[in-house]
C-alpha positions in Angstrom: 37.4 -3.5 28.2 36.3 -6.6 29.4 33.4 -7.7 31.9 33.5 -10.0 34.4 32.4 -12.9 32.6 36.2 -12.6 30.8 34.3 -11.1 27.7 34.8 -7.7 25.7 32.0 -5.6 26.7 29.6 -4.4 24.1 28.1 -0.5 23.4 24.5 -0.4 23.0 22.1 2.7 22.5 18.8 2.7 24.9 15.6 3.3 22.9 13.8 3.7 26.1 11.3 6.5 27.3 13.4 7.5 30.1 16.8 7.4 28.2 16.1 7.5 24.6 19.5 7.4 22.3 22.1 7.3 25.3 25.2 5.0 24.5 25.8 2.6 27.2 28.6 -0.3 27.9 27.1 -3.4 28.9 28.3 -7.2 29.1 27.5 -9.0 26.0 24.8 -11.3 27.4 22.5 -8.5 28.6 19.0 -9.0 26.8 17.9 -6.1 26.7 14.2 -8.4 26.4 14.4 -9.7 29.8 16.8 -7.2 31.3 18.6 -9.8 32.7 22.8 -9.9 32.1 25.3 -12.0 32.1 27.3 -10.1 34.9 26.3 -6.7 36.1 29.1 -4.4 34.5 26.9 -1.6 33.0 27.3 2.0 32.7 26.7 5.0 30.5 29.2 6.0 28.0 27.4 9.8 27.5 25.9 12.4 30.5 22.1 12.5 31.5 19.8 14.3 28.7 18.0 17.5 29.9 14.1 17.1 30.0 14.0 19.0 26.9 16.4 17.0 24.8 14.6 13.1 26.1 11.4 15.3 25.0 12.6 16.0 21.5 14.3 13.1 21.4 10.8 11.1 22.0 8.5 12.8 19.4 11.5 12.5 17.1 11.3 8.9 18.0 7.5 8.5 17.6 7.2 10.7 14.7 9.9 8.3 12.7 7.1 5.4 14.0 4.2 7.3 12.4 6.3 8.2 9.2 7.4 3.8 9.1 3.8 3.1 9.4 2.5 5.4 6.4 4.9 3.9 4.4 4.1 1.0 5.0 -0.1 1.5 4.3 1.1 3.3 1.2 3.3 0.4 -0.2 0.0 -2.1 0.5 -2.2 0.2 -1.3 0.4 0.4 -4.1 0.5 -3.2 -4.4 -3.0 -3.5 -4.6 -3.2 -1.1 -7.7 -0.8 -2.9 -9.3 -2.5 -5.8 -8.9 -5.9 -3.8 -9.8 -4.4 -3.0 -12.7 -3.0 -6.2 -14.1 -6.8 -7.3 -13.5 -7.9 -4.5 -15.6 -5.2 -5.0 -18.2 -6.1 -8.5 -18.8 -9.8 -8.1 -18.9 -9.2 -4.8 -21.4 -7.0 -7.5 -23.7 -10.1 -10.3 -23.3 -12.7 -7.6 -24.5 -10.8 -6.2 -27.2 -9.9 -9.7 -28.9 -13.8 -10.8 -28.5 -14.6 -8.4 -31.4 -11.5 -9.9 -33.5 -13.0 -13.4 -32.7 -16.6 -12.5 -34.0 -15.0 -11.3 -36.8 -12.7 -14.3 -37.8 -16.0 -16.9 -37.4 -17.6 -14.3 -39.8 -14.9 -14.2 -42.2 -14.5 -18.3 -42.0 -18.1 -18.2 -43.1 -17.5 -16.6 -45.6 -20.1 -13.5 -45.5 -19.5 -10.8 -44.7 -20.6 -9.0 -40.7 -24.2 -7.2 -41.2 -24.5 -3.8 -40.8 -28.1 -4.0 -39.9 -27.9 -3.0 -37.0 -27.8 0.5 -36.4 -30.7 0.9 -38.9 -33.1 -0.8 -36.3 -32.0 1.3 -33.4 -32.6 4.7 -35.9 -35.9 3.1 -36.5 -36.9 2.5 -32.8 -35.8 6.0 -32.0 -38.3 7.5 -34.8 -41.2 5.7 -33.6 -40.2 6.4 -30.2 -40.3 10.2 -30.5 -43.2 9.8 -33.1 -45.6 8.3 -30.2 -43.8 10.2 -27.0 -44.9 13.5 -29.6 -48.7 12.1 -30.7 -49.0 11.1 -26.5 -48.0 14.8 -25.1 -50.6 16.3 -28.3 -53.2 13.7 -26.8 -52.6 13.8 -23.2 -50.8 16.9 -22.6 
């Protein structure tokens, strides 16, 4: 079927309130935008929906919206993990090779690391305890 602008007419679907999924014939230069057409030739290809059905039809509509727009929030937040987690990964892989580092300097020196260390801390803890104990037996 052609319009009267001499062009084969084109079938649309309305996403409207008022007629939401209704398969119309239009001319091809209708924008839908504007509402303006080429030519006037319009009309509905299907019958008028019951209340009922536009009703369904509309939360159906809305609902498909909603569902569009969580997926969308959860596809940022799963970018942003991965991301979050490439940060982690990287600064994970920095820490553990600072150890290996130390250790290579020590080794070039050719000594070997001290393991003083932990002997001091024991230490401090003993006295620690030794003058929290003598301060309760004094104070306490």
């Amino acid at each position: 079927m052609k319009c009267r602008c001499g062009i084969p007419c084109a079938t649309r679907t309305s996403w409207t309130h008022e007629n939401p999924g209704r398969k119309f014939v239009a001319c091809k230069f209708f924008n839908h935008e504007t509402g303006q057409r080429g030519c006037n030739t319009f009309y509905w290809v299907d019958e008028e929906q019951t209340y009922w059905q536009r009703d369904v039809i509309n939360v159906l509509v809305a609902e498909k919206h909603r569902v569009a727009t969580d997926l969308s929030i959860v596809k940022a937040r799963f970018t942003c993990l991965e991301h979050e987690k490439k940060r982690l990964t990287e600064e994970l892989d920095k820490i553990e090779r600072k150890p290996l580092r130390a250790r290579e300097a020590v080794m070039e020196k050719g000594s070997a690391p001290k393991q003083g260390g932990f002997k001091i801390i024991v230490i401090c803890v003993v006295i620690s305890v030794f003058f929290n104990f003598m301060f309760m037996k004094m104070f306490g």
